[in-house]
C-alpha positions in Angstrom: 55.6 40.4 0.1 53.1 38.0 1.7 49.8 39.4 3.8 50.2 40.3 7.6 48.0 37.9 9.8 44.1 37.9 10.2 44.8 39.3 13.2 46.3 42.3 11.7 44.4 42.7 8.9 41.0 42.7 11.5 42.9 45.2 13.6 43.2 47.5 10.7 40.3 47.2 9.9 38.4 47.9 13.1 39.5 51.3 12.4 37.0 51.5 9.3 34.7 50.6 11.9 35.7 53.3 14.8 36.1 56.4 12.4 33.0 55.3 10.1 30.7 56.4 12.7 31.9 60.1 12.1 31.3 59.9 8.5 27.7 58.2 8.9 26.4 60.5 11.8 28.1 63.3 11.2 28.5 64.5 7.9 26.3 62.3 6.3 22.8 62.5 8.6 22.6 63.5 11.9 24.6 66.9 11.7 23.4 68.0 8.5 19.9 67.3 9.6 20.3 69.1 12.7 22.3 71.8 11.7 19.3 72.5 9.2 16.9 72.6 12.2 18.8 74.7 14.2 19.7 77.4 12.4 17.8 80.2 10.3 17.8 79.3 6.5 19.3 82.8 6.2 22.2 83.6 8.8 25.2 86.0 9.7 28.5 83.6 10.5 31.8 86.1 10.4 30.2 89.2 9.4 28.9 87.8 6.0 25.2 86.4 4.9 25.0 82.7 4.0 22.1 80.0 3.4 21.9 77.4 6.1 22.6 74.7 4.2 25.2 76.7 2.2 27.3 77.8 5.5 27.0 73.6 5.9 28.9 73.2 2.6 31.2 75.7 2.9 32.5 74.5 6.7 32.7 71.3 5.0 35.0 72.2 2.0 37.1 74.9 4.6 37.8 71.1 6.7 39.0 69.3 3.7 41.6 72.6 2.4 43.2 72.5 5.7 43.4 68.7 5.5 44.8 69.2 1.7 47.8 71.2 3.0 48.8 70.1 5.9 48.5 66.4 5.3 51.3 66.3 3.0 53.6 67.3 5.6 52.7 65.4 8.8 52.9 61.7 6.5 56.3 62.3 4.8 57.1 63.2 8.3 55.5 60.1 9.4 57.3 58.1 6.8 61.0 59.4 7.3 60.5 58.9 11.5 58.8 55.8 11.4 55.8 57.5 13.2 52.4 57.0 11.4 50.9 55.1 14.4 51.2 58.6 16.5 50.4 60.5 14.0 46.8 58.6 13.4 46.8 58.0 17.3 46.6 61.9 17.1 44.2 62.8 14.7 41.8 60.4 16.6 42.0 62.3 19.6 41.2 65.2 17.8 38.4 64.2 15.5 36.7 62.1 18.6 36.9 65.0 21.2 35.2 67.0 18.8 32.6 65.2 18.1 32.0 65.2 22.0 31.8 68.9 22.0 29.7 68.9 19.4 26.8 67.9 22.2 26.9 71.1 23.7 25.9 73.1 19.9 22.1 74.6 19.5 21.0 77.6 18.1 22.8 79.9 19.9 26.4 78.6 19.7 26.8 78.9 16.2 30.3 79.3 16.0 30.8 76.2 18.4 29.3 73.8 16.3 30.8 75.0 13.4 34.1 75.4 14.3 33.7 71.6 16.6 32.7 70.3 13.0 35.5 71.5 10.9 37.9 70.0 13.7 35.7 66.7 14.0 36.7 66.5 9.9 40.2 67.6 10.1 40.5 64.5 12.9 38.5 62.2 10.3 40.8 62.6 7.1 43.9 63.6 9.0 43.7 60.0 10.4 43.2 58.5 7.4 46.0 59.4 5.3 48.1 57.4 7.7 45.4 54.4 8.0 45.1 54.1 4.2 48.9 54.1 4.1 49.2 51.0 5.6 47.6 49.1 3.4 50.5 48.5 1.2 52.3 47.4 4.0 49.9 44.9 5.0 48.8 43.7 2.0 50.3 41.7 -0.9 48.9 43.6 -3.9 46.9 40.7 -4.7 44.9 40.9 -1.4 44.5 44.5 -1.4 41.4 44.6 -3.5 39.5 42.1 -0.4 41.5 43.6 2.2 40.1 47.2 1.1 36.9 46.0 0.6 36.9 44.5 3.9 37.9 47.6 5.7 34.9 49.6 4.1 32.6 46.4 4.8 33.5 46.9 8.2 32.8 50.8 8.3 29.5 50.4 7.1 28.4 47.4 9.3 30.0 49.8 12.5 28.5 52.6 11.5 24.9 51.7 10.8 25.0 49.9 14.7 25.6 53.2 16.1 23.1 54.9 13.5 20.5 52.4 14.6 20.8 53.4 18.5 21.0 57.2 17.4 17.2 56.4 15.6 16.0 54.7 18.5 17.2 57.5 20.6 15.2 60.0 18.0 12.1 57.6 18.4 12.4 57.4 22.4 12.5 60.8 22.1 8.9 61.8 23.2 7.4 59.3 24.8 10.7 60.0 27.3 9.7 63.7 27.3 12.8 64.4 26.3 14.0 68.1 23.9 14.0 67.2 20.7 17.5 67.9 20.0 18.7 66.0 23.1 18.6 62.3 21.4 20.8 64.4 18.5 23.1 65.3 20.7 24.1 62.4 22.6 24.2 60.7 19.4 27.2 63.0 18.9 28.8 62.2 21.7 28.2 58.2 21.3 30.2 59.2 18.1 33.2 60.2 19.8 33.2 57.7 22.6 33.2 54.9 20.2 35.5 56.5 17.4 38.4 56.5 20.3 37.0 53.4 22.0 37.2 50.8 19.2 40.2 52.7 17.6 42.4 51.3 20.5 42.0 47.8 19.3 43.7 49.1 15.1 46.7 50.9 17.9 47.3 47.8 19.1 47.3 45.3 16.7 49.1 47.5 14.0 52.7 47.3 13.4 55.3 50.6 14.3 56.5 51.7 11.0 59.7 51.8 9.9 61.4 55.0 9.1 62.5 55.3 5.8 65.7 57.3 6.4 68.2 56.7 9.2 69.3 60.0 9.9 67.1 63.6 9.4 68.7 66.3 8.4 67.1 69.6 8.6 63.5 70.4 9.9 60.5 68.2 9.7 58.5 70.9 7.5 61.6 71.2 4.7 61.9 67.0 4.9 58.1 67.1 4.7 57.6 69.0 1.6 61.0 67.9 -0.2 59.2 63.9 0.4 56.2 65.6 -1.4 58.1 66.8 -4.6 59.9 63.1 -4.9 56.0 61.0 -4.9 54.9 64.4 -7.7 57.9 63.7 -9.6 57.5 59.8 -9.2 53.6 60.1 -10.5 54.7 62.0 -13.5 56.9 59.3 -14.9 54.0 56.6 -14.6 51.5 57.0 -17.1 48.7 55.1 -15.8 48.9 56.2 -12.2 49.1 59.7 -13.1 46.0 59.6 -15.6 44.0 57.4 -12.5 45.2 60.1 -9.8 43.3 62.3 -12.8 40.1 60.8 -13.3 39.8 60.1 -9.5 40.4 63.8 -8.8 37.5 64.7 -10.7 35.0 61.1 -10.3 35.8 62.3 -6.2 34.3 65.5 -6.5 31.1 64.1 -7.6 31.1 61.0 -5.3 31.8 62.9 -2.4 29.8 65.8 -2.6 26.8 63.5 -3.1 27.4 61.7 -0.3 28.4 64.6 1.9 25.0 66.7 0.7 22.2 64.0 0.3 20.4 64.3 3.6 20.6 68.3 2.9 18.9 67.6 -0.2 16.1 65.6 0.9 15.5 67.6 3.9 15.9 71.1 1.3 13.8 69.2 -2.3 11.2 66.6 -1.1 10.4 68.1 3.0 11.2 64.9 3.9 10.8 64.1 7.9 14.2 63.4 9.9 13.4 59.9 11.1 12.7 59.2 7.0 15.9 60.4 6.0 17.9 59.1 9.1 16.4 55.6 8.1 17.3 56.0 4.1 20.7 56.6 5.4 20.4 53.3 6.8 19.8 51.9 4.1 22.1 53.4 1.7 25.0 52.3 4.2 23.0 48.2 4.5 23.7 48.3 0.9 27.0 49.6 0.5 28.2 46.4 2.0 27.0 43.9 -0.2 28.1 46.3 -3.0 31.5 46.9 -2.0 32.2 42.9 -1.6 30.6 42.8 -5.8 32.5 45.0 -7.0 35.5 43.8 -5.7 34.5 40.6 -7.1 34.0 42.1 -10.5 37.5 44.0 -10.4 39.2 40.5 -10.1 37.5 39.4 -13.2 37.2 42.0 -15.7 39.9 44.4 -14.3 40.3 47.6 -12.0 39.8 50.5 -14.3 37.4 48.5 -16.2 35.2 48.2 -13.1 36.1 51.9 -11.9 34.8 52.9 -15.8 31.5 50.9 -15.3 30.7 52.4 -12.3 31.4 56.7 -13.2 28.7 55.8 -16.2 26.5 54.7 -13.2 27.2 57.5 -11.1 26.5 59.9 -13.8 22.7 58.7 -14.1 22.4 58.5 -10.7 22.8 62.5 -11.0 20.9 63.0 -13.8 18.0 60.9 -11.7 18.6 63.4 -8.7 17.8 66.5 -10.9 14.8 64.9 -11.9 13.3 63.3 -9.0 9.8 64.6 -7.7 8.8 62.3 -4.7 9.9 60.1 -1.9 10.0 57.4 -3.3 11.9 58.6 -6.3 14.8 59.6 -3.3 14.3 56.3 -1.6 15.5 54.4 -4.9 18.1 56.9 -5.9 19.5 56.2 -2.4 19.3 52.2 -2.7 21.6 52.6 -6.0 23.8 54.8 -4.4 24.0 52.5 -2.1 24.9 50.2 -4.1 28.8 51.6 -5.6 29.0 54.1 -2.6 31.7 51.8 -1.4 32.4 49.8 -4.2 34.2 53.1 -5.9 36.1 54.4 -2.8 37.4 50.7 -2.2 38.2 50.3 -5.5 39.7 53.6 -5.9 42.2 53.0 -2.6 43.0 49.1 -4.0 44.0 50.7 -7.4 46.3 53.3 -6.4 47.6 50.9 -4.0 48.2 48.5 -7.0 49.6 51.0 -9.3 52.2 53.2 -7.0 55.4 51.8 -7.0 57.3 49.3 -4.6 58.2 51.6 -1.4 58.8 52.7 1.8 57.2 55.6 1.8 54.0 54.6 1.9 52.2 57.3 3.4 53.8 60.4 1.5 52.2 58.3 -1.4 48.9 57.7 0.2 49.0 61.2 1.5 49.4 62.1 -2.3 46.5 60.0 -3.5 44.5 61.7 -0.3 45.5 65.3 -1.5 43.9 64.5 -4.4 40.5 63.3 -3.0 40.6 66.6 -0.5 41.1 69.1 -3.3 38.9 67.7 -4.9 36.0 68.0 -1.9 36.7 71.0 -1.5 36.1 72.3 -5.0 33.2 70.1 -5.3 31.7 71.2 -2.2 32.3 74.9 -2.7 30.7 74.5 -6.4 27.8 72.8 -5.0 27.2 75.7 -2.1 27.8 78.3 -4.7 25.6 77.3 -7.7 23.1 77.1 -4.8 23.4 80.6 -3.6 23.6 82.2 -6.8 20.8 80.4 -8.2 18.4 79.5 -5.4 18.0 75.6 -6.4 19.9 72.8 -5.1 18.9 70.5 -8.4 21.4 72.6 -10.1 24.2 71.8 -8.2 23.2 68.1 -8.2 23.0 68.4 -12.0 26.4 70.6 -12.5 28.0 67.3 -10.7 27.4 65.5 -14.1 30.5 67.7 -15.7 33.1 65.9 -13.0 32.0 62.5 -13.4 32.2 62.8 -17.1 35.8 64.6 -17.1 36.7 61.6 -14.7 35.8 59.0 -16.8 37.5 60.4 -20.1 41.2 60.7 -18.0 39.6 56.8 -16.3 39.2 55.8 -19.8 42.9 56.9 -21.1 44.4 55.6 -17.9 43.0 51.8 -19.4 44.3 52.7 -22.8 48.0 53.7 -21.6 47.5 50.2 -18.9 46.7 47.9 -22.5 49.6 49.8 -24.1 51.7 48.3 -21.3 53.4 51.5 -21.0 
């Protein structure tokens, strides 16, 4: 197959750059942040006691379970009905509304911001089972390391724009006379304008899909999850995917639950102020471009798994650091090297599998396969990070417990390159 057109490759990738903004602002600084200073460390949510910034994690992992189950369903669907564009056009709406409502949640509408969040992240990996799916379809596989890489590049360069104007908003704040929460809250609601705004440019310069069957027999849920069984029983018969999909299911709990609880750690460990974590933020995401363009670079010359290998070691002191680390400016450096293969490993990841799954049509009961994979893991890496820090009353031991995924994911990474050399 040859590459679609720049122009279609930009307009799929614009949509790294509408639904980044969510991941940035939302999960990753400005609602963790703010969620923190809005609520009591120790609260009531359903009848039962949490921490604060447990409640956070556990809301967060609750998202990604319902994303894990139903996903499965709605992309088969999507790939025997030819309807992935709807089906991302939907979980846009959702995601971007929500993040809208999300300006209305202070301390005492608990349960709106909550339950606005989990919905905001449903809409956010919902959409991009069906966005990731069309990579294969747009891509030759020898363009789909770049074209990945320039999707993420795009995310982070979107994202930081709009984190920029939600710091200045946060700095204005004052001498405007404005509640401090306000700026906070309008940030969210940039979020959602721009997440739906810029996402119309991907829905129009994107292909329709083609179905993969010509008839349908039978109701969507039964096609849904007999599309699911053919991609498991697919995956089993390939020896290298399957030990990747392994290693990733465990490297993705730790990459993703550091990324997803950083800011509560700085905010939780070192005091640090808001406008100093929004700003590291900044930085980690300034970073992650010029790191996701190297090691894509470094993949075409030494090898995916290779690369993928190289970077887990890194991750691994990266945790060991966080366990350790005492002052700011320890954090501010952990964060530049983070940084640094944020988006290098979640390009690489999504190039790889893209690489390694077989020639087909049903691209996004694959991708929705591979993103099953990343959600289940999230979720038990979040709900293991939340729990070691309510039984135990220190967040460094959650970073540190971390360690034990990224080393299990490099041992099934590291058999996946011996099966690949094998040529088996």
């Amino acid at each position: 197959m040859k590459t679609a057109s720049k122009k279609v490759i930009n307009g799929w990738a614009m949509y790294d750059w509408a639904n980044s903004v969510y991941n940035l602002v939302i999960t990753t600084t400005f609602f963790p942040i703010y969620f923190l200073a809005v609520t009591d460390e120790h609260l009531t949510f359903l009848g039962m006691k949490f921490l604060n910034s447990a409640l956070y994690s556990y809301a967060t992992a609750v998202a990604f379970l319902i994303v894990a189950f139903t996903s499965p369903i709605l992309s088969s669907i999507a790939d025997t009905r030819g309807n992935k564009k709807n089906f991302l056009k939907f979980f846009t709406l959702i995601g971007s509304l929500s993040c809208c409502t999300l300006f209305f949640f202070d301390h005492n509408s608990l349960a709106l911001g909550v339950f606005a969040f989990i919905l905001a992240t449903i809409g956010y990996c919902g959409g991009l089972v069906f966005y990731n799916s069309y990579l294969p379809e747009i891509a030759a596989p020898e363009d789909r390391d770049t074209v990945s890489a320039k999707g993420f590049s795009m995310g982070y360069i979107g994202s930081v724009i709009l984190q920029l104007l939600g710091f200045a908003l946060v700095l204005m704040a004052e001498p405007l006379g404005w509640d401090g929460g306000l700026p906070v809250r309008i940030t969210f609601l940039l979020v959602g304008i721009w997440w739906l705004g810029f996402a119309q440019i991907t829905f129009k310069r994107l292909p329709d899909s083609i179905a993969s069957k010509d008839a349908h027999k039978g109701k969507a849920i039964t096609d849904g999850f007999k599309e699911l069984r053919k991609v498991f029983a697919q995956v089993k018969q390939m020896p290298v995917l399957k030990r990747f999909l392994r290693g990733f299911f465990f490297y993705s709990m730790g990459v993703q639950t550091v990324m997803l609880a950083a800011a509560i750690f700085g905010d939780k460990v070192l005091k640090l102020p808001s406008s100093n974590l929004i700003f590291t933020i900044v930085i980690i995401q300034l970073v992650a471009i010029p790191g996701a363009w190297l090691i894509a670079k470094l993949s075409g010359i030494f090898g995916n798994l290779r690369v993928l290998i190289a970077v887990i070691l890194f991750w691994i002191l990266i945790c060991i650091a966080g366990y350790l680390m005492t002052t700011a400016i320890h954090f501010y450096c952990l964060a530049t090297a983070v940084g640094l293969v944020m988006g290098g490993i979640q390009s690489l990841s999504r190039s790889t599998y893209a690489k390694l799954m077989p020639e087909t049509t049903d691209t996004a009961s694959f991708f929705s396969y591979y993103d099953v994979t990343e959600k289940i893991s999230i979720v038990i890496g979040m709900f293991t990070f939340a729990y070691i820090e309510d039984v135990t009353g220190n967040i460094r031991f959650s970073v540190l417990a971390l360690v034990i995924f990224f080393l299990i994911g490099l041992i099934w990474t590291y058999s996946a390159l011996k099966k690949q050399k094998q040529g088996v």
